[in-house]
C-alpha positions as CSV (number, residue, x, y, z in Angstrom):
1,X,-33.3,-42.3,19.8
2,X,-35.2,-38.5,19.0
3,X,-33.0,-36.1,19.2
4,X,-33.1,-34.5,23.0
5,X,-35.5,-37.1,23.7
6,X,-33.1,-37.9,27.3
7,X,-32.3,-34.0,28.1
8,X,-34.7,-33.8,30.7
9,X,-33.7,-37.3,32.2
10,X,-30.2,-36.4,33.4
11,X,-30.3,-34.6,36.8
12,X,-27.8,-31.5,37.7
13,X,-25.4,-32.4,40.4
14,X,-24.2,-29.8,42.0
15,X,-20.4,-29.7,42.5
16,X,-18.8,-28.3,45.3
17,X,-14.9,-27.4,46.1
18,X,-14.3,-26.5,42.1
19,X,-11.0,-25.2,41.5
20,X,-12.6,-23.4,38.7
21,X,-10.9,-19.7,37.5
22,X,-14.5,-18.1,37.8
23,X,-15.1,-15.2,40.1
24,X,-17.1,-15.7,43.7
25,X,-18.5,-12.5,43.0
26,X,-20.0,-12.3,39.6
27,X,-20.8,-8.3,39.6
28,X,-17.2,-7.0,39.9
29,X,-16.5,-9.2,36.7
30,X,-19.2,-7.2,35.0
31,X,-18.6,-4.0,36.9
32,X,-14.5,-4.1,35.6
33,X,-15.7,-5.2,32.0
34,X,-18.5,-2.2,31.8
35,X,-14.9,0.2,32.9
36,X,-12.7,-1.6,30.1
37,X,-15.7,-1.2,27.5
38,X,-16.0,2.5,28.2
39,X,-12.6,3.0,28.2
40,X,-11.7,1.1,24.9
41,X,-14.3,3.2,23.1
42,X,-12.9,6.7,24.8
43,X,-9.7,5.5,23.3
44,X,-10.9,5.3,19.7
45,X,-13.4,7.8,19.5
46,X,-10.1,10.6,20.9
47,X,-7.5,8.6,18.8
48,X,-7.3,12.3,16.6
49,X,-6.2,13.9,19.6
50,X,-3.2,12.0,20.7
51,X,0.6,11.4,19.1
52,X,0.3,8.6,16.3
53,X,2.8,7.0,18.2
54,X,5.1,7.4,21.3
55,X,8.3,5.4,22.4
56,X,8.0,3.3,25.3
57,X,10.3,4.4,28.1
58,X,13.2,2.0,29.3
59,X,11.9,2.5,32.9
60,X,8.6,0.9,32.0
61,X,10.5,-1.9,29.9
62,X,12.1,-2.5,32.3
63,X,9.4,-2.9,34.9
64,X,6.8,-4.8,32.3
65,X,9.6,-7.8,32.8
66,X,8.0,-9.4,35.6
67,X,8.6,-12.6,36.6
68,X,6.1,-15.4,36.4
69,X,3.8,-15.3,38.9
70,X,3.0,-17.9,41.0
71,X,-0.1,-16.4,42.7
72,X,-2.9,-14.9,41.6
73,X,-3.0,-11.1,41.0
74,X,-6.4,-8.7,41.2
75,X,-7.8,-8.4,37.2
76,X,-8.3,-4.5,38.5
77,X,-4.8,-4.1,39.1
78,X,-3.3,-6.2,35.8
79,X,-5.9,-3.9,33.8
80,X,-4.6,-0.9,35.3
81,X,-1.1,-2.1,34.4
82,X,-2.2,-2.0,31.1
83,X,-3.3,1.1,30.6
84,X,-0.3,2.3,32.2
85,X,2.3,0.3,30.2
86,X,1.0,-0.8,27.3
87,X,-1.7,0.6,25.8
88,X,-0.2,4.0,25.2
89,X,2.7,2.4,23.5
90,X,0.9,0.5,20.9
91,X,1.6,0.2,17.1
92,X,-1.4,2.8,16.9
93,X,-3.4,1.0,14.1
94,X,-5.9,3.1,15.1
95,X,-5.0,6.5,14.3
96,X,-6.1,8.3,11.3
97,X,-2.2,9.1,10.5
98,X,-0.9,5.6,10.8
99,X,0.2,5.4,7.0
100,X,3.3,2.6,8.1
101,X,3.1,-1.0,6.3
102,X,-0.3,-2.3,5.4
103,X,-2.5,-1.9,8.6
104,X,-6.4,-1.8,8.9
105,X,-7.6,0.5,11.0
106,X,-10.0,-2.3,12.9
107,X,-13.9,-0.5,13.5
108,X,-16.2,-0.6,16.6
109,X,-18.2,-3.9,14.9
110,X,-15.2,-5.8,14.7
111,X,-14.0,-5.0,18.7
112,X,-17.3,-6.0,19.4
113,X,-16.8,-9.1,18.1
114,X,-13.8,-10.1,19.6
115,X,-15.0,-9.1,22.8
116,X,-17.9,-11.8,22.0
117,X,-15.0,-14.6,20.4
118,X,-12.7,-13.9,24.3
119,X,-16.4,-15.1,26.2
120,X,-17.5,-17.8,23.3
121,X,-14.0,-19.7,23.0
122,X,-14.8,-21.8,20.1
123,X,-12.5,-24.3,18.3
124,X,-13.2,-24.0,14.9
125,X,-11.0,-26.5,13.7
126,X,-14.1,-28.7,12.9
127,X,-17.3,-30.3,14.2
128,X,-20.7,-29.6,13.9
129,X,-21.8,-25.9,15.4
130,X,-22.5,-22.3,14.3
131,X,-19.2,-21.5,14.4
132,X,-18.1,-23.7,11.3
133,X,-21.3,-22.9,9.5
134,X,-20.8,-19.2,10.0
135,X,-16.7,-19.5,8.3
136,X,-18.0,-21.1,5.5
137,X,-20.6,-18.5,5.0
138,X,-17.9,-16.1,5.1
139,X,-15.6,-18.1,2.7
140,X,-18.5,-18.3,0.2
141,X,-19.2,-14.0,0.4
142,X,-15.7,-14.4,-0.2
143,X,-15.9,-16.4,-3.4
144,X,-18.6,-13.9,-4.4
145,X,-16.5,-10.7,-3.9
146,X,-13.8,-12.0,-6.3
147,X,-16.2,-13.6,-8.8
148,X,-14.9,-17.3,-8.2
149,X,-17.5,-19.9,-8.3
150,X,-19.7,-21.1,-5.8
151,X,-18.1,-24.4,-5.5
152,X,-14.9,-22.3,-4.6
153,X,-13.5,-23.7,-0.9
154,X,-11.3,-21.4,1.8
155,X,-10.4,-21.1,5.1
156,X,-9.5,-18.3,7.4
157,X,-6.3,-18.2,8.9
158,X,-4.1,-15.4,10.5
159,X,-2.8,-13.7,8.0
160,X,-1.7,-13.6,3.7
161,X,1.6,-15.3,4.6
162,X,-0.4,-18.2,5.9
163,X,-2.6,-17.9,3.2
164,X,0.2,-18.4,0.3
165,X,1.5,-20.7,2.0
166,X,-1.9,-23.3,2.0
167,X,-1.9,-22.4,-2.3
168,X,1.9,-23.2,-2.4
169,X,0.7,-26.6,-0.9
170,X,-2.7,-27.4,-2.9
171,X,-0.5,-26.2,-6.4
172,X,2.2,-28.9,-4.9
173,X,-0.5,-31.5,-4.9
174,X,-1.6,-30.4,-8.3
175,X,1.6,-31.2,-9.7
176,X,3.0,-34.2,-8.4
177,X,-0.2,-36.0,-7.1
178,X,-1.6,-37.0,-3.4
179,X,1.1,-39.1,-2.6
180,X,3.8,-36.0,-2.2
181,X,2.3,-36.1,1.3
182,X,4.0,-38.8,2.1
183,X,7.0,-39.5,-0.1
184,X,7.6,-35.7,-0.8
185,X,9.5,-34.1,-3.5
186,X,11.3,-37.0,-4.3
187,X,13.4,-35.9,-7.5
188,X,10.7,-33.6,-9.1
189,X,12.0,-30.1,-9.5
190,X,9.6,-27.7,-9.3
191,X,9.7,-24.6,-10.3
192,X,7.1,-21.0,-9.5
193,X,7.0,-17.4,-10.5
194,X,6.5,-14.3,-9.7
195,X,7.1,-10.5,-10.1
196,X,10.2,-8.9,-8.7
197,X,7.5,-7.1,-6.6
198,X,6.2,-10.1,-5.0
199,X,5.6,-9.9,-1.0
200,X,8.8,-11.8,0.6
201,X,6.3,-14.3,1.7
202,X,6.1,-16.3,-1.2
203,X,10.5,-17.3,-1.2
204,X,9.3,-18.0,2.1
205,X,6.1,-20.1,1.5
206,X,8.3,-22.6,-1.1
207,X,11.2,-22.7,1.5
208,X,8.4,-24.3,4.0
209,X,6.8,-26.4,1.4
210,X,10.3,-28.2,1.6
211,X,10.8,-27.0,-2.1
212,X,13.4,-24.4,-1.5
213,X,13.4,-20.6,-2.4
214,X,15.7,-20.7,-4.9
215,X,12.7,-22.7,-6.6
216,X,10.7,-19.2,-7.4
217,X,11.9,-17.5,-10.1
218,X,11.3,-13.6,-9.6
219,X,10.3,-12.3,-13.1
220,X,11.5,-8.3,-13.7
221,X,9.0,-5.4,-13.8
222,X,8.2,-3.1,-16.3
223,X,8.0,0.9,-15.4
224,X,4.8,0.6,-13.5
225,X,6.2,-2.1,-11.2
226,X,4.0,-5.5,-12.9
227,X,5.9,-8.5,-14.1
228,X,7.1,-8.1,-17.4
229,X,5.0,-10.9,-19.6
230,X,7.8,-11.7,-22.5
231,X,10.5,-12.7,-19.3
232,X,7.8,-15.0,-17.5
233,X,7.4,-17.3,-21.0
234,X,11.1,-16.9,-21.3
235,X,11.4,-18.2,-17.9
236,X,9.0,-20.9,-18.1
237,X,10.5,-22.3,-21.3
238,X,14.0,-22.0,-20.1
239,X,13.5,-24.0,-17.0
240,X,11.1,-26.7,-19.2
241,X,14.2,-27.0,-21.3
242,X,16.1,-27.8,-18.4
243,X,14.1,-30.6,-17.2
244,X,12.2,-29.0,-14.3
245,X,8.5,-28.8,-13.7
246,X,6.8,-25.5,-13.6
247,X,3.8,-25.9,-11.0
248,X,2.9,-22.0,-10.0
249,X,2.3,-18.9,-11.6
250,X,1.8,-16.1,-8.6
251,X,0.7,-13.0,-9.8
252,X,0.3,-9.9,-7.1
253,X,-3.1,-8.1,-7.1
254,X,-1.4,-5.0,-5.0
255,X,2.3,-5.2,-4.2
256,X,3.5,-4.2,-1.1
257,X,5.7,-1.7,-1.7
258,X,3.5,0.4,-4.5
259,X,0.0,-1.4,-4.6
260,X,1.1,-2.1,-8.7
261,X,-1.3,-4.9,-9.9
262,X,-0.3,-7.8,-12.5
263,X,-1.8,-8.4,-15.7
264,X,-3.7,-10.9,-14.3
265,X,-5.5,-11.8,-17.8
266,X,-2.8,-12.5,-19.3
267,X,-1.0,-14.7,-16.7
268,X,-4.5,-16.9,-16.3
269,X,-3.8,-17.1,-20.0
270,X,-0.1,-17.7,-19.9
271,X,-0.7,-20.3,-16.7
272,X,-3.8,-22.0,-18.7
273,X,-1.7,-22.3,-21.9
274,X,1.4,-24.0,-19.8
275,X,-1.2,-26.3,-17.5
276,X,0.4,-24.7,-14.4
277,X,-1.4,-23.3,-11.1
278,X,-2.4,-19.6,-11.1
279,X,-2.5,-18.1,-7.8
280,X,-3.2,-14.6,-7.0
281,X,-1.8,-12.7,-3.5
282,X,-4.3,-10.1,-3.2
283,X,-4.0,-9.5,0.3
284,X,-4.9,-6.0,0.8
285,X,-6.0,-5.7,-3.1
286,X,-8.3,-8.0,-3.5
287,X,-10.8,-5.9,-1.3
288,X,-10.7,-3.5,-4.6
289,X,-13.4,-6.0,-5.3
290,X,-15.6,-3.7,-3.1
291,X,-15.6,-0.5,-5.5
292,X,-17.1,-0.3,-8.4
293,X,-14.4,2.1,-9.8
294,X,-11.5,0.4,-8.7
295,X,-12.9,-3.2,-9.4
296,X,-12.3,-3.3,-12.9
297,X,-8.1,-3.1,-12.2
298,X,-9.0,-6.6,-10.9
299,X,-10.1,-7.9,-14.4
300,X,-8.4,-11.9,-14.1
301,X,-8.7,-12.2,-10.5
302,X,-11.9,-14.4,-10.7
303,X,-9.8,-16.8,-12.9
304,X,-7.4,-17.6,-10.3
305,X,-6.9,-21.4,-8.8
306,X,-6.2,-20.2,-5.8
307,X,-6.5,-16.4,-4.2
308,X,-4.2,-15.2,-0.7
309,X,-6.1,-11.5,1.1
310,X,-6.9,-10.2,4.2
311,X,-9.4,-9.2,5.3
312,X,-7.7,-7.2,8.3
313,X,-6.0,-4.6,5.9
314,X,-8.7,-2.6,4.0
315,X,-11.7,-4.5,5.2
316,X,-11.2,-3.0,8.4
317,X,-11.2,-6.2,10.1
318,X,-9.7,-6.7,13.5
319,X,-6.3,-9.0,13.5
320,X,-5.9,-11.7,12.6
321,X,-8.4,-12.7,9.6
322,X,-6.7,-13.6,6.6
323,X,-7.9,-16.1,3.4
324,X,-7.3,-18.4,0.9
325,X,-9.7,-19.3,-1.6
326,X,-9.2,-22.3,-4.1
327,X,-11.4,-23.0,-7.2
328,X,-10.8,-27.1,-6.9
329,X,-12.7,-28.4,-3.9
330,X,-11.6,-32.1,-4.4
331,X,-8.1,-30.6,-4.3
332,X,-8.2,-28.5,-1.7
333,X,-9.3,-31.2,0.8
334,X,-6.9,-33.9,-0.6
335,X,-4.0,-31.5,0.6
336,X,-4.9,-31.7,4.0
337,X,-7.4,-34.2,4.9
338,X,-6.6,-36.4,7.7
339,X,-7.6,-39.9,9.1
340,X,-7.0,-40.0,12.9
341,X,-8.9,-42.0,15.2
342,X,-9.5,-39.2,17.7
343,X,-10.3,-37.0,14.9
344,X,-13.4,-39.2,13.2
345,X,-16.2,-37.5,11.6
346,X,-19.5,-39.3,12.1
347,X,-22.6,-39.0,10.2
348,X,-24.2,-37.5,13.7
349,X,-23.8,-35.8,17.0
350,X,-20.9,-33.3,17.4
351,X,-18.3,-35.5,15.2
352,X,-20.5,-34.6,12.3
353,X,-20.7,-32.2,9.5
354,X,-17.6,-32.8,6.9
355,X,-15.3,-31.1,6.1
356,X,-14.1,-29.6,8.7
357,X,-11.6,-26.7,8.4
358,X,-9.2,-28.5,9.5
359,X,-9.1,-30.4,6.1
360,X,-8.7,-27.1,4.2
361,X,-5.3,-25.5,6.1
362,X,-2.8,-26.7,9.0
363,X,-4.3,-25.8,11.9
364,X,-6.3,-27.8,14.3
365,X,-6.9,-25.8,17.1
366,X,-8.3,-22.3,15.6
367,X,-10.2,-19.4,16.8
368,X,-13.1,-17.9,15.9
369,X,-11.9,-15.6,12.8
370,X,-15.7,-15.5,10.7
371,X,-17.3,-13.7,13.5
372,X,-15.6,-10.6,13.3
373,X,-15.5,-10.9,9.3
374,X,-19.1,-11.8,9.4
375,X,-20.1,-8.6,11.8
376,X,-18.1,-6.3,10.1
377,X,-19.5,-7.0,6.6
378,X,-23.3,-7.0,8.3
379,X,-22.2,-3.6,9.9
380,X,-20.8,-1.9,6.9
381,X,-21.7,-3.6,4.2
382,X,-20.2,-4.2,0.7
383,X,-21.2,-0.8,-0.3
384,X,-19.4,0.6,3.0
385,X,-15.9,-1.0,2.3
386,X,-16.2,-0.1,-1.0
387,X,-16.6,3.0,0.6
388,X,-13.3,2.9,2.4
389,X,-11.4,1.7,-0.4
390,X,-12.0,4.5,-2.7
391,X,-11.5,7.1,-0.2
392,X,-8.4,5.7,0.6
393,X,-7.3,6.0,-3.2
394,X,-9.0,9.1,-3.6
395,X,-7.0,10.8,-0.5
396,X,-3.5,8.8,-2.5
397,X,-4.3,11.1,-5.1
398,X,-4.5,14.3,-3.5
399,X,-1.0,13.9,-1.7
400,X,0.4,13.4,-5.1
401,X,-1.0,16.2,-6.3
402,X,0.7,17.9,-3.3
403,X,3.9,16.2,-3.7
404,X,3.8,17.2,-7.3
405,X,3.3,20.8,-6.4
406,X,6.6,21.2,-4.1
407,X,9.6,21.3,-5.5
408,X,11.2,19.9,-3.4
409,X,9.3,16.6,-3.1
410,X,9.4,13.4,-6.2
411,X,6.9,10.8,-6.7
412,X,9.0,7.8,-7.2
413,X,6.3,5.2,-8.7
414,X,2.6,5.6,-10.1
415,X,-0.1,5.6,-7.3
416,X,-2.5,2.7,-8.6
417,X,-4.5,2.7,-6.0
418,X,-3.9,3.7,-2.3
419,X,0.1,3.7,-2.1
420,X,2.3,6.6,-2.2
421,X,6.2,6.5,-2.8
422,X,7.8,9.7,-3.0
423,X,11.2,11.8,-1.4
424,X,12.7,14.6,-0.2
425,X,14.9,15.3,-3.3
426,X,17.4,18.4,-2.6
427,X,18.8,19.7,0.9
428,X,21.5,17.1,1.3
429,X,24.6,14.8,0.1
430,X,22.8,11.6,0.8
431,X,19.2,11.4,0.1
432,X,18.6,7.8,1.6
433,X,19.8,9.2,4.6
434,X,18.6,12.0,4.9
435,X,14.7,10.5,3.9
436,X,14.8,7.2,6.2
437,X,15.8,10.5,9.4
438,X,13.0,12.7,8.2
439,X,10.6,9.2,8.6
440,X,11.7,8.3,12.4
441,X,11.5,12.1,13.2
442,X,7.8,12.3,12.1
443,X,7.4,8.9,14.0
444,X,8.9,10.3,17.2
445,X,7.6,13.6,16.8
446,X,4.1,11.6,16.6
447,X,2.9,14.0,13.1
448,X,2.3,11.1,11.4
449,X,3.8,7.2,10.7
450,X,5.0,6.5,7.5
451,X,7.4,4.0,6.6
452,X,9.9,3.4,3.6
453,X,11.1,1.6,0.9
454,X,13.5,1.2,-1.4
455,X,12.2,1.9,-5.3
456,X,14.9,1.5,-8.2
457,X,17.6,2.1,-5.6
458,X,16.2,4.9,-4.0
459,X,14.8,5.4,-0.1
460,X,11.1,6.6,-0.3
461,X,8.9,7.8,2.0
462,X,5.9,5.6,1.7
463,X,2.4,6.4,2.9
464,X,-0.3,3.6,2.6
465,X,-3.7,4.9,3.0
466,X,-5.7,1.9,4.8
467,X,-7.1,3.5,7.8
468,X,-11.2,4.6,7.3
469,X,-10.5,7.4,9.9
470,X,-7.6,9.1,7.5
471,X,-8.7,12.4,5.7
472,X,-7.2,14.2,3.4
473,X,-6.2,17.4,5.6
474,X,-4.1,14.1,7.0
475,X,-2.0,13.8,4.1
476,X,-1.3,17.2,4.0
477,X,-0.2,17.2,7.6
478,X,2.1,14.7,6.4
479,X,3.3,16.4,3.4
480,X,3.5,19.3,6.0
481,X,5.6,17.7,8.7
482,X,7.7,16.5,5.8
483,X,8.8,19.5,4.6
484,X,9.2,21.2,8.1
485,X,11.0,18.7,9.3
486,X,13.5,18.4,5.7
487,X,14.0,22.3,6.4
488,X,15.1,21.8,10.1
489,X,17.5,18.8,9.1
490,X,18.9,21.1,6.2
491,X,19.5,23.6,9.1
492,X,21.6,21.5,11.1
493,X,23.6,20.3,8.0
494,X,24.3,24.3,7.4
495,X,25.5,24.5,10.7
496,X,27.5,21.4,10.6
497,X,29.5,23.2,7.6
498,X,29.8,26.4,9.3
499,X,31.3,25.0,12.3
């Protein structure tokens, strides 16, 4: 039968008595979401003018802990409660001086489209509509970014963590064929590595896989924080010597703690030349890709077998909206695909139009991630992240050019690209100590939001520059608030000693 051909044939019946959640009264809906609209977009456009961040009171702890409900509630007064109790206690994301972790600032396309996802409630775990079509349009501007080929297969999921842990998976299959899916490890040991420097989620990643942390061998870095090459051969022959397999090469395009990238030539080289998967976590540097000045510390990337990034750190993408890419398509699906009866894929209707992303990653039931990645690249563009990316280097530079001019301040690792370690260095017995207090006082004092780290044994105060909204006059506020606040705690330690 044509397509359509019986639409017009199958008369509306009008049901009465619904127990439906919709409103009787359509227009307060619309009047209540107008309110939240205009007052989400106060919020960010005055983010400058409030505290980066401010400790929630007990009081209000203590009165968020409702119990369940078990009748319904107004929406007006559940949104008022959330302006009141959570949303000026938030993680602040937002702010130009949020320099803590690895956070995206989010931008005004990317709300909009997850006020659009909340209405459309999509389940993109497969079928045939937009929703799947537009992810693997996404997965394939991905592909381009990096320089992988067009054949190259993803899928979004929430995060880098996620992301590692699908390529732990498809270099699993790799190595010990399909049937590990369902017989497992059996006695095969395998063995991965990766820098010193590597994100916490890859120990984590093989513990899931059901190969075990102790599995990943975590190859020492040289002076500027990448793996050292001689010690990863060393490594690999050592453990072929000992009768285990070597499966997966990781190397880290921007580690967490300094944004240091690998030599990733040289481990596609040394992973080609031992016939072992090369995967690449580049989850907030593999948007480097963007900037044609800072693209070129990428050289290797586009050689990987599998690549981890997010597109919620520098892409400015809202949470959650990480990737994985992987160069072998046949592979990719073989690690996942599934043959349930309720789950059949048919040449037509909605059952159609293989592979579904639920063949490329673990989840079934998943939201609708591309939209938001799809506006905000048509918003900004390539050119516009790029855009963000270098000024977020550029302003890493000047702050350690002003650490660099106090005396009183050290850089403790090179800036590479948008990642600044660096201490208070005199003023007190214990340094660490005295470093991780000066962090939580600018954090409660809501100057800025830093957080730290530990480099070669030493506390630093660590400033990642993701947010588009950060200027430089915000690094020097920093730098500022440091100093102050190093001078006030070098007071009291005076004090202390005259007392």
């Amino acid at each position: 039968m044509p397509q359509n051909d019986c639409a017009d044939t199958i008369p509306g019946r009008p049901i009465s008595g619904s127990a439906g959640l919709d409103p009787q009264n359509w227009d307060s809906t619309r009047a209540l979401g107008h309110r939240m609209l205009d007052d989400m977009i106060d919020w960010l456009s005055t983010a400058r003018e409030r505290p980066v961040w401010q400790q929630m009171p007990q009081a209000l702890r203590a009165e968020l802990r409702q119990p369940i409900p078990a009748g319904g509630e107004p929406i007006e007064a559940i949104y008022e409660d959330f302006r009141r109790l959570i949303l000026p206690f938030s993680s602040a994301n937002e702010h130009p001086r949020m320099m803590g972790w690895v956070n995206g600032g989010g931008s005004p396309a990317g709300f909009l489209a997850e006020l659009l996802t909340g209405i459309f409630n999509v389940n993109c775990g497969g079928r045939d509509h937009a929703a799947i079509e537009l992810e693997r349009l996404v997965i394939a501007w991905a592909a381009e970014m990096v320089g992988m080929p067009k054949a190259t297969t993803g899928v979004l999921l929430a995060g880098s963590s996620m992301a590692n842990m699908v390529a732990v998976l498809v270099a699993r299959r790799a190595a010990l064929g399909v049937q590990v899916r369902s017989a497992g490890l059996q006695q095969a040991r395998l063995t991965a590595y990766a820098s010193e420097a590597a994100h916490g989620c890859i120990p984590r990643a093989l513990d899931m896989a059901g190969i075990g942390s102790n599995a990943l061998r975590q190859i020492p870095a040289d002076a500027n924080h990448r793996m050292r090459l001689d010690l990863l051969t060393e490594a690999i022959a050592a453990d072929r010597a000992d009768g285990a397999t070597p499966f997966l090469v990781v190397g880290t395009a921007g580690t967490v703690d300094t944004g240091a990238i690998d030599d990733l030539p040289a481990l596609a080289d040394i992973a080609a030349a031992e016939n072992i998967w090369f995967h690449v976590d580049g989850a907030f540097g593999a948007t480097a890709a963007l900037s044609k000045r800072f693209a070129p510390l990428l050289a290797g990337i586009e050689r990987a077998d599998s690549l981890a990034f997010d597109f919620h750190k520098w892409a400015q993408v809202p949470y959650d909206a990480g990737c994985v890419l992987v160069r072998d398509p046949a592979l990719h699906i073989e690690t996942f695909a599934q043959s349930l009866a309720y789950l059949t894929q048919e040449l037509r209707g909605l059952a159609g139009n293989p592979p579904w992303p639920r063949d490329l990653g673990p989840d079934l039931s998943r939201e609708f991630r591309a939209l938001k990645v799809w506006m905000t690249l048509r918003a900004y563009g390539t050119e516009g992240i790029g855009r963000v990316v270098e000024s977020g280097c550029d302003i890493a530079r000047h702050l350690a050019a002003r650490i660099a001019s106090e005396p009183s301040l050290e850089l403790l690792a090179p800036v590479v690209l948008n990642i600044v370690c660096f201490r208070v260095a005199a003023g007190a017995a214990d340094l660490d100590a005295l470093n991780r207090d000066i962090v939580a006082d600018l954090q409660e004092a809501g100057i800025a939001a830093p957080s730290t780290t530990t480099i070669n044994g030493r506390v630093a105060i660590r400033a990642a520059l993701f947010n588009h909204r950060t200027v430089a006059a915000d690094a020097d506020a920093l730098i500022d608030g440091v100093l102050l606040l190093a001078k006030r705690r070098n007071a009291f330690s005076r004090e202390d000693r005259l007392e």
